[in-house]
C-alpha positions in Angstrom: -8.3 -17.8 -12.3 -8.0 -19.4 -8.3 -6.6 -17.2 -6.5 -5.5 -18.4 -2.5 -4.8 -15.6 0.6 -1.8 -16.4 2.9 -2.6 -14.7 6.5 -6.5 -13.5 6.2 -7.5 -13.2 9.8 -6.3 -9.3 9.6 -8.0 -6.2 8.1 -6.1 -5.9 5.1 -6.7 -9.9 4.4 -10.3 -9.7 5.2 -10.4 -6.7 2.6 -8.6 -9.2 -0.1 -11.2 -11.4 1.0 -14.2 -9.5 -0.1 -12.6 -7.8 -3.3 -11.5 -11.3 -4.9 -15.0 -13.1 -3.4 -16.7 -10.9 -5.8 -14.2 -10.5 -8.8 -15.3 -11.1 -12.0 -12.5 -13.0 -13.1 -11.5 -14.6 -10.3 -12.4 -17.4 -7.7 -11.2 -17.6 -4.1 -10.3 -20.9 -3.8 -8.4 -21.0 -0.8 -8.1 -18.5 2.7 -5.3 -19.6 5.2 -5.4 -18.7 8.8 -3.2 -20.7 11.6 -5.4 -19.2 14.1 -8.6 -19.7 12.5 -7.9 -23.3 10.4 -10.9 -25.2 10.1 -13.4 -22.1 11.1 -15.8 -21.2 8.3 -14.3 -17.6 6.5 -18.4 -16.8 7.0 -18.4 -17.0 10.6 -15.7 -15.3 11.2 -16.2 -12.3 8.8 -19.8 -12.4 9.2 -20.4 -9.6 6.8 -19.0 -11.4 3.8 -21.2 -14.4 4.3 -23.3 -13.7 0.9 -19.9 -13.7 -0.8 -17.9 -16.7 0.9 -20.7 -19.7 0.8 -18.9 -22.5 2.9 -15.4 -21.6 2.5 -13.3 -22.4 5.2 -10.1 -21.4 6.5 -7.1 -24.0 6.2 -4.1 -24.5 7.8 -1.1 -22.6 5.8 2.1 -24.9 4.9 4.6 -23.2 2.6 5.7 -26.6 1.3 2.1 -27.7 0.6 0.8 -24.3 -1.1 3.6 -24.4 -3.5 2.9 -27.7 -4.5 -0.8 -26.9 -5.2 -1.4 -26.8 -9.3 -4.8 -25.5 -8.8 -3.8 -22.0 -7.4 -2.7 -19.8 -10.1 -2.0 -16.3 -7.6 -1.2 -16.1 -4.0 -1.7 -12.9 -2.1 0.5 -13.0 1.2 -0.8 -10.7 3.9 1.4 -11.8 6.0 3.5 -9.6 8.8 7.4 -8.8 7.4 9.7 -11.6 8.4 6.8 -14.2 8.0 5.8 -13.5 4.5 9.4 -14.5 2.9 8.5 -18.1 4.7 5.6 -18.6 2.1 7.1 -16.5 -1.0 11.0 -18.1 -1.0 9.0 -21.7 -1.6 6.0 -20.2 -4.0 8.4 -18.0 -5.7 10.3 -21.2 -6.7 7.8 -23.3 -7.2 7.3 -20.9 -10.4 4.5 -19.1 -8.5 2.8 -15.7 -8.9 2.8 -13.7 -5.7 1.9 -10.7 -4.5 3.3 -9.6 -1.4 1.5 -6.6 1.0 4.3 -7.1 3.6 7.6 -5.1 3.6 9.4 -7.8 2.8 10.7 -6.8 -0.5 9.9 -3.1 -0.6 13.2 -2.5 0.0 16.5 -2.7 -2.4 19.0 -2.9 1.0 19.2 -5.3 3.6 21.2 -3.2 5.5 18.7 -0.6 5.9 16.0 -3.7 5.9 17.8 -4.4 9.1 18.4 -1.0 10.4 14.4 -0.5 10.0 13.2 -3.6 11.0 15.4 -4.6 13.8 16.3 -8.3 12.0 18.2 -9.5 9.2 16.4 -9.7 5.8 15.0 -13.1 5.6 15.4 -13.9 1.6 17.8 -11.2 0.4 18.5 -13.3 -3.0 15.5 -12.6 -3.9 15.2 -8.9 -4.3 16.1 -8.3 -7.2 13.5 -10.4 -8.4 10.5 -8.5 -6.5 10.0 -5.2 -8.3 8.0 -2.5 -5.9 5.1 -1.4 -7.8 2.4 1.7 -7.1 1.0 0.7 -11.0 0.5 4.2 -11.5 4.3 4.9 -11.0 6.0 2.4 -12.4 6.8 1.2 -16.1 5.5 -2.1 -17.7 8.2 -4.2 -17.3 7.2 -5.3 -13.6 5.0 -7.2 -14.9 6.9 -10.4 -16.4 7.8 -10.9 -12.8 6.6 -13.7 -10.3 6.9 -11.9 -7.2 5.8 -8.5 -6.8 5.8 -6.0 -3.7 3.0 -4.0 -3.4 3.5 -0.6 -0.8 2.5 0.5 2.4 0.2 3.1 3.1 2.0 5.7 3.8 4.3 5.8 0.9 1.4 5.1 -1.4 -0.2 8.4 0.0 2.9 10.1 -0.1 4.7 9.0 -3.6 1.7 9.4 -5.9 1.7 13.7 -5.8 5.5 13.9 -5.2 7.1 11.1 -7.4 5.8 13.1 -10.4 7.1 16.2 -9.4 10.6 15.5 -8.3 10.9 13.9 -11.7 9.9 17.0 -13.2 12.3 18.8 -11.0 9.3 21.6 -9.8 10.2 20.5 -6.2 13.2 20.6 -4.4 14.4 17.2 -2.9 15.8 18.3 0.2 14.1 19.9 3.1 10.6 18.0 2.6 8.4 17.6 5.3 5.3 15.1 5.6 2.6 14.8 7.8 0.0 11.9 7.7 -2.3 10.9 9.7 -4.2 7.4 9.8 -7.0 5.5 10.6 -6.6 3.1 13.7 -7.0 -0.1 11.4 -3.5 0.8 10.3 -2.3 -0.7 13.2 -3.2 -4.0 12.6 -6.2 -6.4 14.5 -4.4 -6.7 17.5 -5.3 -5.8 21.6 -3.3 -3.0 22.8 -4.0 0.0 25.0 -3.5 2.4 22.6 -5.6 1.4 19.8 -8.9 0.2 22.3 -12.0 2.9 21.4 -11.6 5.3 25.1 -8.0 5.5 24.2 -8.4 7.0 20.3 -12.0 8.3 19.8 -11.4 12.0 20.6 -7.7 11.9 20.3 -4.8 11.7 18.5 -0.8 11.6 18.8 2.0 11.3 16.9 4.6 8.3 17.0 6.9 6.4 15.6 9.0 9.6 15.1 11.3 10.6 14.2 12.4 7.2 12.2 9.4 5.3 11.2 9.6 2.3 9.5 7.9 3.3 6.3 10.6 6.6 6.0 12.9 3.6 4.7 10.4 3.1 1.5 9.6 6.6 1.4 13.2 8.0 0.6 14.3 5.5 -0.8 11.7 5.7 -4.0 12.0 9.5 -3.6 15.5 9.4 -4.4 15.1 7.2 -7.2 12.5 9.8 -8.7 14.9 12.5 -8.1 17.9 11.4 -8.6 19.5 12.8 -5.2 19.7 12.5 -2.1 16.4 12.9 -0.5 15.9 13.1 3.8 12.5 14.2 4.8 10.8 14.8 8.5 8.3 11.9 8.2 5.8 12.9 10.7 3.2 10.0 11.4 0.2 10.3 13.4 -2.8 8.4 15.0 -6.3 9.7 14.5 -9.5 9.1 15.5 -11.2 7.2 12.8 -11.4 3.1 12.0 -9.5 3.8 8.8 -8.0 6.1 5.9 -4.9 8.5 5.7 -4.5 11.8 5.0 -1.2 13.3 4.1 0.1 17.3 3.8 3.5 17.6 2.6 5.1 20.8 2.3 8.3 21.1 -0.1 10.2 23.9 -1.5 8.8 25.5 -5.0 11.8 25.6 -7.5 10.1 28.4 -9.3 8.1 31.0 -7.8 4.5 31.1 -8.8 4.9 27.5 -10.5 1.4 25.8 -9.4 0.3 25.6 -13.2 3.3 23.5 -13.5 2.5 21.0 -10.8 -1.2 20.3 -11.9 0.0 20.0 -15.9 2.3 17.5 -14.5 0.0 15.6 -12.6 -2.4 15.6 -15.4 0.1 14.2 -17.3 1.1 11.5 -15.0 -2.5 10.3 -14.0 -5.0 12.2 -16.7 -5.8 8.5 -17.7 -5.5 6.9 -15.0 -8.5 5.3 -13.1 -7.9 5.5 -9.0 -6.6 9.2 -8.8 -8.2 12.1 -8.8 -6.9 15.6 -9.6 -9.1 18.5 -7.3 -8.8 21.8 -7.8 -6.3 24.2 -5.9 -7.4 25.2 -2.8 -9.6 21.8 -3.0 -8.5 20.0 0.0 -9.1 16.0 -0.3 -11.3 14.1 2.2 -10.7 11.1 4.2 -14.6 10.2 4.0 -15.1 10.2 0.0 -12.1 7.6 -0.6 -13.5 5.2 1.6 -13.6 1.4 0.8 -12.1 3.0 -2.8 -9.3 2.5 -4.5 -8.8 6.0 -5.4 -6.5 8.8 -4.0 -7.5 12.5 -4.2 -4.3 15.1 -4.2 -4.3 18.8 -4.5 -2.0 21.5 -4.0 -1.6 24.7 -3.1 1.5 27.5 -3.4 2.3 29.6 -0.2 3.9 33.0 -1.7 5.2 34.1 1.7 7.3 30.9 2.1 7.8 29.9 -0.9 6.3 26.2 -0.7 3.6 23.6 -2.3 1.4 22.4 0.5 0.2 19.5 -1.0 -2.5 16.9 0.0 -3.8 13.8 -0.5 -6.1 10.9 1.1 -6.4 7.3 0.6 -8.0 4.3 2.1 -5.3 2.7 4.2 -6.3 -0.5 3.5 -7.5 -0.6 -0.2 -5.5 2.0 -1.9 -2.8 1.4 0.8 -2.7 -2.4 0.7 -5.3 -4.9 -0.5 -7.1 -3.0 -3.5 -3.4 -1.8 -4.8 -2.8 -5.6 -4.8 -5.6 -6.6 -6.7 -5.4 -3.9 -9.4 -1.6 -5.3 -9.6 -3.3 -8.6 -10.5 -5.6 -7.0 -12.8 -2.8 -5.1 -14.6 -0.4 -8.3 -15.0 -3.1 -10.7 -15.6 -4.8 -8.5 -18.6 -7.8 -8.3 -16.7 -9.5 -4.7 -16.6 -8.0 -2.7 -14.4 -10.8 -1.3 -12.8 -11.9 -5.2 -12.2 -13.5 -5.6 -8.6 -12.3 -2.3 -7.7 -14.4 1.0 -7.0 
């Protein structure tokens, strides 16, 4: 199957680059960059040279890419706003698409707006896009064309708590989450902030108290709980090139109930290939999910307050973006779903 990147000159495309360069049932057939057109993909991600040969970046028209019958799957990773330019003309064209922008994570464009400062560029076709974390969601997403994959954050945050507010062992309101990523969540851009004397040896907060991912976050939470659901979303920068960890802290409906949680999760994800269930009182590692698809959660009860504290860790940009992406491939296409992924 050809498969084309839209927008591969950031970390999460490079990442899409070297997992479909070396996919067993795939061939990169086409890497866009406006910035980089006509530059060889080798030169410019010089550790993927043995994968690329003499591929070469190319110019990326909407108009021309869905008139392309030799690309059967386009990846956009694209920046929101900019990615419904290439999927509105793909989408029609009869495309497949996978999306890793925030384009269609959302069901409301008036909170699209409210989080994103702009109105939503191709609200008729949401309803079209389901959001998928594969392990989450049912099999019906996958008859459809256009598909949004996650952020990063919510990834970390929905796969331990999605299960359990559906189970009702947790209670929706009062839910407070703390996560802390890697730098390269940022994006490959030059700021102060994000240059190596600013962040190695430190890290801050931001984006509180309303950052743009608590828009995804709630709204799938309250679709798993069927309530209203408001948490403290309480994101941080830290000191490493890339990963998250997140430690959520949520009421216990029952009192001594941890049995519960973990028979739940081993319910939800006992098959499942890319998450891992540690032990209580295990507490998940940035550094053994790296360049993995896999998230580690664990949880612990707190008798004196009454609370889960519960953990987990992925890599921001495999599990969190471009390796979520390609197992979405590998589950619609048939493909195993473990296919180019570790």
């Amino acid at each position: 199957m050809n498969a084309a990147i839209i927008g591969a000159s950031g970390y999460s495309g490079e990442e899409l680059v070297r997992l479909l360069s070396r996919h067993p049932d795939v061939k990169l057939t086409a890497v866009t960059s406006r910035s980089l057109a006509g530059k060889l993909v080798g030169d410019q991600m010089p550790a993927l040279r043995h994968l690329v040969g003499d591929l070469s970046f190319t110019a990326s028209n909407p108009a021309e890419l869905a008139a392309s019958t030799e690309i059967d799957i386009f990846f956009l990773a694209l920046p929101h706003g900019v990615a419904s330019e290439f999927a509105d003309p793909l989408y029609q064209a009869g495309k497949t698409v996978i999306d890793l922008s925030a384009d269609f994570r959302l069901g409301s464009t008036r909170v699209y707006e409210d989080y994103y400062g702009q109105a939503h560029p191709a609200p008729h076709l949401l309803e079209a896009a389901p959001y998928v974390i594969p392990e989450l969601a049912d099999d019906k997403w996958k008859s459809a064309s256009l598909i949004a994959c996650p952020g990063c954050y919510p990834t970390s945050i929905q796969l331990p708590l999605v299960p359990l507010l559906k189970a009702g062992l947790i209670d929706p309101k009062g839910i407070v989450i703390n996560s802390y990523s890697g730098v390269s969540g940022a994006g490959r851009k030059v700021a102060e902030d994000f240059i190596y004397c600013e962040r190695n040896e430190s890290m801050k907060g931001y984006g509180m108290p309303k950052h743009r991912h608590l828009s995804e976050i709630e709204e799938q939470l309250e679709k798993a709980a069927f309530a209203d659901c408001i948490v403290q979303f309480n994101p941080h920068l830290a000191p490493m090139s890339r990963g998250i960890s997140t430690t959520i802290v949520a009421k216990a409906k029952l009192k001594d109930s941890l049995n519960s949680v973990y028979d739940t999760w081993e319910k939800a994800y006992g098959s499942k290939p890319f998450v891992s269930i540690l032990p209580t009182g295990t507490f998940p590692d940035t550094k053994h999910v790296t360049g993995t698809n896999r998230a580690d959660i664990s949880a612990v009860y707190d008798p004196r307050t009454g609370n889960f504290i519960i953990n987990s860790v992925i890599d921001n940009l495999i599990k969190g973006a471009s390796g979520q992406a390609v197992q979405l491939m590998n589950l619609k296409f048939g493909f195993e779903e473990t296919a180019g992924l570790l």
